[in-house]
C-alpha positions, 0 to 999 in steps of 0.5 A, a space after each residue: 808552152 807552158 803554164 808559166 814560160 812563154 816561147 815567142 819569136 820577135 824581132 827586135 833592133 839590136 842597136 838604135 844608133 844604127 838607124 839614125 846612121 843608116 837612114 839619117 834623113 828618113 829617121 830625123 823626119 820619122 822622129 820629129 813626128 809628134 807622137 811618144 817615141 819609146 824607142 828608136 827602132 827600126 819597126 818604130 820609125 816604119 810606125 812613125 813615117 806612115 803616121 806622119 804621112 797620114 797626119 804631118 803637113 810635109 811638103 807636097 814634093 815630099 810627100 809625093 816622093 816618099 808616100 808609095 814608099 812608106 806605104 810599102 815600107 809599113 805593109 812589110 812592117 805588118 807582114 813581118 809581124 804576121 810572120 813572126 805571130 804564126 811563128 814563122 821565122 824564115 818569112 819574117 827573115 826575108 821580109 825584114 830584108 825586103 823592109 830594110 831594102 826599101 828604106 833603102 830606096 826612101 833614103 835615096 828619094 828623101 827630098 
């Protein structure tokens, strides 16, 4: 690295609309959740839906539906940042597979 360019390895959502058209439900719910959305992405609606599982009164069929989901989805979330901090792409790459798989499974459970 030097004194004043920076090599980073991150991921980013290349197009927000793609969320709200791929996971419509999970992404209304993370949304609506009262905290400052800066953005609309993939890793922030993963932030989103774990804060609202923790702090949201949502329905008690629907938290028991989604909550091992969510937790699921943010411990992927966390291990794809680790991943991509110890500048190892390839990890992250699979877990950002893995992380959209379950939203996957949660869209399909959204109650």
């Amino acid at each position: 690295m030097g004194k004043v360019l920076q090599i980073r390895v991150t991921s980013c959502t290349w197009n927000e609309d793609l969320v709200e058209r791929e996971w419509p439900r999970l992404a209304e719910l993370a949304f609506s959740v009262p905290i400052r959305h800066e953005k609309h992405g993939v890793m922030d609606m993963v932030k989103a839906l774990h804060d609202g599982l923790q702090f949201m009164d949502w329905p008690g069929e629907r938290r028991q539906a989604l909550a091992e989901g969510i937790r699921k989805a943010a411990a992927l979330k966390a291990d794809m940042e680790k991943a991509l901090a110890d500048w190892d792409p390839r990890t992250a790459n699979r877990l950002s597979d893995a992380l959209e798989e379950q939203l996957d499974i949660l869209e399909r459970k959204f109650v």
